[in-house]
N, C-alpha and C positions, 0 to 999 in steps of 0.2 A: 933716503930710501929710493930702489927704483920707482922707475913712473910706471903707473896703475895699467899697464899692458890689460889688460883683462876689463876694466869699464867697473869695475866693481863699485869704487867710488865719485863716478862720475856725476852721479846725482847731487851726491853731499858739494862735490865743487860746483855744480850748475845751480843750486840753489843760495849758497855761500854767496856766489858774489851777485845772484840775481835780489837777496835781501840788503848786502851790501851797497847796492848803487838805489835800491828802495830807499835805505835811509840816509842817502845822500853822504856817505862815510866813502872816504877814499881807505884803500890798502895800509895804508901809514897809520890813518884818523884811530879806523878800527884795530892794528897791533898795538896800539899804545895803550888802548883804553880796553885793549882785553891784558894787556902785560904779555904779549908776546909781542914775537919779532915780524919784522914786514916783510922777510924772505918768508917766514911759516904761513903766515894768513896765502902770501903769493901762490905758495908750494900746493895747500891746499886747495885751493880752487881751482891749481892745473892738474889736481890729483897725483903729483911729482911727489907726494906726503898723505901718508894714512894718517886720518887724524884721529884723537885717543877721545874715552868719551866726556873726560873731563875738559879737551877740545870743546866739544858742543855744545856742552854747559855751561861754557865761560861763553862763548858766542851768542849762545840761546841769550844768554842775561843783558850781555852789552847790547846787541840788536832787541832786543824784545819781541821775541818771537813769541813766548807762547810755550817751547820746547819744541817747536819743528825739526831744529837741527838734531837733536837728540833722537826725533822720531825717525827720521832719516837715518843715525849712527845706527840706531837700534835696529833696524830694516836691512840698513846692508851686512851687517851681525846675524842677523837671519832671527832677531827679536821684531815680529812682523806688529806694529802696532796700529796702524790707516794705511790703507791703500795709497798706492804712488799715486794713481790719478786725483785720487782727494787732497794730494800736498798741500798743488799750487791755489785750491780755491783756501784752504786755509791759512796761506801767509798772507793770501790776497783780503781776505774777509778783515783780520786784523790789524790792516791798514788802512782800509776806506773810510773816506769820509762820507760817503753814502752806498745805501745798499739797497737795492730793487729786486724784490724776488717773486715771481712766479710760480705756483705752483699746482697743478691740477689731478693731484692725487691723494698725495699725504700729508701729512702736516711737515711742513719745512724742518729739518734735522734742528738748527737752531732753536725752532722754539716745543722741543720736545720734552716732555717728563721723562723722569725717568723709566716710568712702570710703559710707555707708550713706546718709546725707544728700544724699551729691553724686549715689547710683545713683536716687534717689527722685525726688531735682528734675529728673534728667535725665530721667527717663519722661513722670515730669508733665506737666512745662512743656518740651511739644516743640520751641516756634517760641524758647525764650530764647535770649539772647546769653549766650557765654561768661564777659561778665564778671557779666550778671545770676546763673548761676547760683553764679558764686562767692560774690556776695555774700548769698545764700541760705543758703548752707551755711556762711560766716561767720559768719551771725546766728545759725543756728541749733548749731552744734557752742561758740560764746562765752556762751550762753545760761545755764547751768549755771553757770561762776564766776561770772555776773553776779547771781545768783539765793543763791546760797552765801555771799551775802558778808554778808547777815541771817540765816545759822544758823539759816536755816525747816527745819520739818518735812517730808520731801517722802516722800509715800508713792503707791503708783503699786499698780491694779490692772490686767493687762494679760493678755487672753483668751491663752490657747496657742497658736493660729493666727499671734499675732504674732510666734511663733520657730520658727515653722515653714515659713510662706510667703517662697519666697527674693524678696529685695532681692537687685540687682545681682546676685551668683554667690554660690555655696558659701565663699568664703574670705572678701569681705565678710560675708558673715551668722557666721560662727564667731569673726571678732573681735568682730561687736557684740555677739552673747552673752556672750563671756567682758566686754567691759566693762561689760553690767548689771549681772553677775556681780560685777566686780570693786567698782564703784560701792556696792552690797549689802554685801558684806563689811566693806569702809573705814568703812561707818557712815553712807555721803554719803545713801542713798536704804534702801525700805523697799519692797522688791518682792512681791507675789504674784500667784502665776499663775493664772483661772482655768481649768479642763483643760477641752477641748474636749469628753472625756464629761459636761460638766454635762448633766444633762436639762432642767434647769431653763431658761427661757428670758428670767432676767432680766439676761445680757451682752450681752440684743439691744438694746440703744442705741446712742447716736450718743458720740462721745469727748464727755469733759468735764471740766474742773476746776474742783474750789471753795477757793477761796484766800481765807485768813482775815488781814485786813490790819489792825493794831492800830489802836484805836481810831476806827476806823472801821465796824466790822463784817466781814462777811466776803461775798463773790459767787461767783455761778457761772459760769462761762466754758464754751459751747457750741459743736461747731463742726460744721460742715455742709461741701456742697461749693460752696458760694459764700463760701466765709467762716467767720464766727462771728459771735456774739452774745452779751452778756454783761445778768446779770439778779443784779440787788440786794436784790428786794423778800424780807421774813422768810421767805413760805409757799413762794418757789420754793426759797430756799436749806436751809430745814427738810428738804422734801420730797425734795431731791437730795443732801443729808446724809443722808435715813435709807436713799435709792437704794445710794450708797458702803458704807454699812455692810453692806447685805444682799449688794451685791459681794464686801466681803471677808470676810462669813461661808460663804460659797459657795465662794471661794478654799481655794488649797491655802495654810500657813501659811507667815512668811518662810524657816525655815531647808528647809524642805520644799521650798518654790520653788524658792530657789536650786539644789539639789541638784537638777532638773525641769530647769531648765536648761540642767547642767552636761552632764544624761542627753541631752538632746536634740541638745548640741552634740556629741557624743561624746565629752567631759570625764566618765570614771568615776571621779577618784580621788577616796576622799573618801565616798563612795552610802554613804546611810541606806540600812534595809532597804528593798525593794520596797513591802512592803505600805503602808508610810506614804505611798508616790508615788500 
């Protein structure tokens, strides 16, 4: 086919080989073990080849993405299913072997209910279609097993306001706490809470996480109200490494949080003394 003059699938090629050299598969490694040929994988990634979407499917499966590629085929089809800017935090999330997240407003997408995710997109995104926002709150409530499934580290600092400020109603917000709660307990995640009496004024950032992907190093994932940004180089990821830690030395500790939680949701059984909250 001619080459992609128009950019149309330049994502699907910049993301192609950006998970290809992730799983340490050369051009060759990956045609043989999708059953195609090493000129098509090549062609694809210079966008010199439209790929078909049983293309993605076979790619999604051999890399183990997730269906990134797929989400991409489907995007540039004009079947819009996540935002271009959320891609990269999600092939990234999927590969780390650890994950640092901050967050000073809402409960981290990851560890969202359903009914909490569905009250969130539905304020947000006023003009969506219904089935846009299901598929929203698909992505975002499957994210977790998809992410689980490399036994990362996932530790989450999350200001107080974020279990305070109701989403949807009272009975959505009392289940999402009790399943950060419950996620904490099980072992899955590593919660603390920073308390709203900080005086301190260093939870006033914007969310973020740094995810430490083997052999590759580790990035920082930023997000804003356009989107997000994601930044690789040593000094930003040092610098928002030693951010995270003075986060969670300001934090309340995990088993402390949890019980902070439990108080907030009116979950008392269980209360450490006061003075430790």
């Amino acid at each position: 086919m001619a080459e992609d003059l128009d950019g149309r699938w330049r994502r699907f090629g910049l993301e192609l080989r950006r998970i290809r050299l992730l799983s340490g598969m050369t051009q060759r490694q990956l045609a043989s073990r999708a059953n195609m040929s090493h000129a098509m994988v090549g062609s694809m990634e210079r966008r010199s080849r439209t790929p078909r979407r049983e293309h993605a499917d076979i790619l999604d499966q051999v890399l183990d993405t997730g269906g990134t590629l797929r989400q991409i085929w489907n995007d540039t089809v004009g079947q819009r299913d996540v935002p271009d800017w959320f891609k990269d935090a999600l092939i990234l999330e999927r590969r780390s072997s650890e994950i640092r997240t901050y967050e000073p407003l809402v409960v981290p997408g990851v560890l969202q209910t359903e009914n909490y995710a569905r009250a969130l997109v539905t304020d947000r995104l006023v003009k969506a279609k219904p089935d846009e926002v299901n598929r929203i709150v698909r992505i975002r409530t499957e994210r977790l097993a998809l992410i689980r499934k490399n036994d990362p580290l996932l530790l989450f600092v999350l200001r107080e306001s974020v279990f305070t400020d109701i989403v949807g109603d009272e009975t959505v917000m009392r289940d999402q706490l009790r399943h950060v709660v419950a996620l904490a307990e099980e072992g899955a995640i590593q919660v603390q809470v920073l308390p709203n009496s900080q005086v301190s004024s260093i939870g006033m950032v914007l969310p973020f996480q740094i995810m430490a992907l083997t052999d590759v190093g580790s990035v920082v994932y930023i997000e804003h109200a356009l989107g997000g940004e994601t930044f690789d180089h040593a000094d930003n990821v040092s610098a928002m490494m030693t951010l995270f830690g003075q986060l969670q030395a300001e934090a309340l500790p995990p088993a402390a949080s949890i019980q902070r939680i439990r108080k907030l949701n009116g979950d008392h059984y269980g209360d450490v003394d006061e003075v430790q909250l």
